[in-house]
N, C-alpha and C positions, 0 to 999 in steps of 0.2 A: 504494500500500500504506500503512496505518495499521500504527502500532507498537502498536496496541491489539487484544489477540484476545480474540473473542467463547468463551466456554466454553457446549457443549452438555451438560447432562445427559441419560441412559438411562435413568431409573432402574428399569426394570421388564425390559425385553424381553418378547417372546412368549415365551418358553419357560420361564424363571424361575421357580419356586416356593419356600416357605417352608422346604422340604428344600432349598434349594441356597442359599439366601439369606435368613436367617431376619427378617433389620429389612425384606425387600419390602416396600414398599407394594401392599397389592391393592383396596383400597375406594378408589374416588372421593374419600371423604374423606380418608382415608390420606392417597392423592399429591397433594392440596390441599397438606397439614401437610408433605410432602418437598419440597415445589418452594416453598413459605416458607424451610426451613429451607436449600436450597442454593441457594435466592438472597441468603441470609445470608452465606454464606461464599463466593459468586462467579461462581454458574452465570447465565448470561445466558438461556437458550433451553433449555425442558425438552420432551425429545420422547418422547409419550405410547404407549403400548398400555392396552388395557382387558381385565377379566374379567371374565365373568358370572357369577351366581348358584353355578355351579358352580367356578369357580374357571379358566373354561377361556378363551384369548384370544377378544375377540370384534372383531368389527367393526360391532357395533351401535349408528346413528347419536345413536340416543338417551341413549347407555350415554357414548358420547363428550361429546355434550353436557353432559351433568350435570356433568362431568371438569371439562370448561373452564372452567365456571360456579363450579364448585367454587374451581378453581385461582384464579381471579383475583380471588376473593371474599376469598384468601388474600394472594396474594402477585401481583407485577407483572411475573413471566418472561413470554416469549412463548411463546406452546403452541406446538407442533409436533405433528401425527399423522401416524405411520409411512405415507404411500400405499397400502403392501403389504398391510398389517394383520397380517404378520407370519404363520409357519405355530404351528400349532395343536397341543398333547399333549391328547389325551382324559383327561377324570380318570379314568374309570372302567377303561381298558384299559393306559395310558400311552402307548399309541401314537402318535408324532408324525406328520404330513402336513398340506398345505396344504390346507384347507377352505375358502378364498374364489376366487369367479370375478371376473373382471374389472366383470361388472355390480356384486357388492357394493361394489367398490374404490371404483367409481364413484357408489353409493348413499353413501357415507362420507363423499364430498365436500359433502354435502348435511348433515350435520352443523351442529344450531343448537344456541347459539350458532355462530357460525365461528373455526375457530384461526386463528393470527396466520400460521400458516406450514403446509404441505402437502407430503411427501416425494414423488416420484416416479424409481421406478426405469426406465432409457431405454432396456433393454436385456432379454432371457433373460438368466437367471442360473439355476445349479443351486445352492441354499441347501446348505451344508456343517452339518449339524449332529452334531458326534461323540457320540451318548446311546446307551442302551440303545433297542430297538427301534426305531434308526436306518431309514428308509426317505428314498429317494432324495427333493428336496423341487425340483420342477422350477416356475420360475417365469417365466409368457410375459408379456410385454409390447407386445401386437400394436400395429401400427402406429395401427391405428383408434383404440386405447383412449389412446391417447398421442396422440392428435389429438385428442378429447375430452377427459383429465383435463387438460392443460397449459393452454390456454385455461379450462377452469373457474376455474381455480385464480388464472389472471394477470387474469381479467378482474375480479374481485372483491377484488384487492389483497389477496391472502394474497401471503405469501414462497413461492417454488418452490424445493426443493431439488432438483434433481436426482442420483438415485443413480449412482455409475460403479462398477461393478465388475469391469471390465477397461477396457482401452484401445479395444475393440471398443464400449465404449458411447458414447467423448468423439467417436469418429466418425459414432455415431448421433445424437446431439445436434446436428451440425455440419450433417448433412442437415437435420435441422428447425429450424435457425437459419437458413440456406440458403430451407428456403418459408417463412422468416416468421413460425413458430409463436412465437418471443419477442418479437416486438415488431420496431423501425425498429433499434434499437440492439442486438437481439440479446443474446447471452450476457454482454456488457458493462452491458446495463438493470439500473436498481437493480432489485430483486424478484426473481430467480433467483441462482442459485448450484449452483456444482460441490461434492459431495462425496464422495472417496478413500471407498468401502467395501471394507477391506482384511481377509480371513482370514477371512470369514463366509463364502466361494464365492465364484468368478469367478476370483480371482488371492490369490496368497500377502501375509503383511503381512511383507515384506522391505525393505530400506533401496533394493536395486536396482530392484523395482516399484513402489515410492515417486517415484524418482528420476527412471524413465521416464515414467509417468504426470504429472508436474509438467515434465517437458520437451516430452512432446505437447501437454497443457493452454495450455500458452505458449503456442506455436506456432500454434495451433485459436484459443483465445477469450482476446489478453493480455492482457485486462482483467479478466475474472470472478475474483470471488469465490470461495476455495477452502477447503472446509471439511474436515477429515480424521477418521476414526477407525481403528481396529484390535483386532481381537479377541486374548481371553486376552495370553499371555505377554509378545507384541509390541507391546503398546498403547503402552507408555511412550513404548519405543525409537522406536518411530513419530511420533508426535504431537507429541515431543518433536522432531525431526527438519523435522514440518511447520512449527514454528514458527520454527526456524530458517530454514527457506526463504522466509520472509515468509508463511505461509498465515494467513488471518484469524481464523478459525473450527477449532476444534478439540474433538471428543464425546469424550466419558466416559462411566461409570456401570458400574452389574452388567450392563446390556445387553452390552456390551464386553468388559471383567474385573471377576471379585469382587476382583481385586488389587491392592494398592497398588505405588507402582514398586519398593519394596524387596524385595517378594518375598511379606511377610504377606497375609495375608487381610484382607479390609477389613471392618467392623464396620459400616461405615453408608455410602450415595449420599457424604453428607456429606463423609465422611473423601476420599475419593476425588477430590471435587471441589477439596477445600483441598489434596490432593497436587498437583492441576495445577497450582492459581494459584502454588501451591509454586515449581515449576520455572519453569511464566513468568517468575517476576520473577527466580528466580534467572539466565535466558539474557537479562534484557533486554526481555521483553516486558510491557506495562500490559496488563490485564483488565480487558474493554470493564464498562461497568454495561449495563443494562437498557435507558437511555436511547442509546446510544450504539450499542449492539448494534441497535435500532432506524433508528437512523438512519443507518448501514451499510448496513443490508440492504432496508428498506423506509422512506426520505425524503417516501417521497409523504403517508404514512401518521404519520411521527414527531411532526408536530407539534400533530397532533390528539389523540395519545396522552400527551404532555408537559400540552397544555390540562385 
């Protein structure tokens, strides 16, 4: 373990609009000009969603690409895009559901330029979304499609996240650590990592499913990498918590909460992100840079990116 935590920003989410968050970034160039400005104040790794035309989540490779291009033209975070691509509100109806099948997931990956890093969740999850014309948001993660995107993604030296959304995924992980799918060194390799998705569906964001999930994780892979987040009101309490447990990696943003820990509303990504480094330093922990957050998570890659 490093005393140094890497800070993720969200700043978008799929679901987000200008009624719930009015400083969103929604253009390309927008979140260029967001992920400068909170790699100014601390965020190491900005993980992206895109809009289209209409204003609607999209998963279009292109739409990504420009993103990336954008972003690094700006500033020197490491892109991250959601695997999922995240579920979908229509502008026109407001109605939310999941509009991507497993092949677009996997068209996503093929995004040029390429991100530095690639989420993937390892498991079924039922997406929790409390809105107006709430409809159930079921999301599979068949075995095949996770024998495909996990090798795409390690063979070309992006970062793998892996999503956990209950303790039934770090078991599912363990089987494909098991044939191999990581590598010789497994969930231990630099280039993957575990990340806690807490209170978005799967399991609650509690101090005690916190606790258990970091006591199986032990157990399963003691070496990997763990990154954490927490939806709404719990984020603080949580994150705040992983860090104490030694976790490396810790997300933020309005993807998570509009909230700052004290209770206000948060005015900007920004503010949000200096709430964290806030607390870091207040429990003791250094906040990785860019470079360092780099060489943490993807060594192979670090010092071509440092050249």
């Amino acid at each position: 373990m490093t005393d140094k935590v890497a800070i993720v920003v969200a700043p978008t989410g799929a679901l987000n609009t200008r009624e719930s968050a009015p400083y969103m970034a929604y253009t390309v160039e927008e979140q260029a000009v967001e992920a400068r400005n909170c790699e100014d104040v601390g965020a190491s790794i900005y993980h992206v969603h895109v809009r289209d035309e209409r204003g609607a989540n999209s998963g279009d490779p292109e739409i990504y690409g420009r993103l990336v291009e954008h972003v690094r033209a700006k500033s020197g975070l490491l892109i991250q895009i959601g695997g999922a691509l995240g579920p979908g509100r229509d502008p026109d109806t407001g109605i939310i559901g999941y509009p991507f099948t497993e092949e677009d997931r996997l068209h996503a990956l093929e995004t040029k330029p390429a991100p530095d890093m690639f989420t993937v969740k390892i498991g079924a999850v039922e997406l929790r979304v409390p809105a107006k014309n709430y409809e159930t948001i079921g999301l599979r993660n068949s075995p095949k499609f996770l024998r495909q995107a996990i090798p795409y993604v390690m063979e070309r030296d992006m970062c793998l996240e892996l999503e956990i959304f209950d303790v039934g995924c770090l078991y599912n992980a363990k089987i494909l650590e098991e044939e191999g799918l990581f590598g010789p060194a497994g969930l231990s390799s630099p280039g993957c990592y575990l990340h806690f998705v807490m209170g978005h569906g799967g399991q609650p964001a509690t101090m005690k499913q916190l606790m258990y999930l970091h006591e199986e994780s032990l157990k399963l892979f003691p070496s990997a990498e763990i990154c954490v987040s927490a939806a709404a009101d719990e984020c603080y309490r949580i994150i705040t918590t992983a860090m104490l447990l030694g976790c490396n990696m810790v997300r933020c943003g309005i993807e998570d909460s509009r909230h700052l820990s004290n209770g206000r509303r948060a005015e900007s990504n920004v503010q949000i992100v200096e709430n964290v480094v806030r607390i870091a330093r207040e429990i003791g922990r250094d906040v990785a840079s860019v470079n360092e957050a780099h060489e943490m998570l993807m060594p192979k890659t670090s010092a071509q990116r440092a050249a």
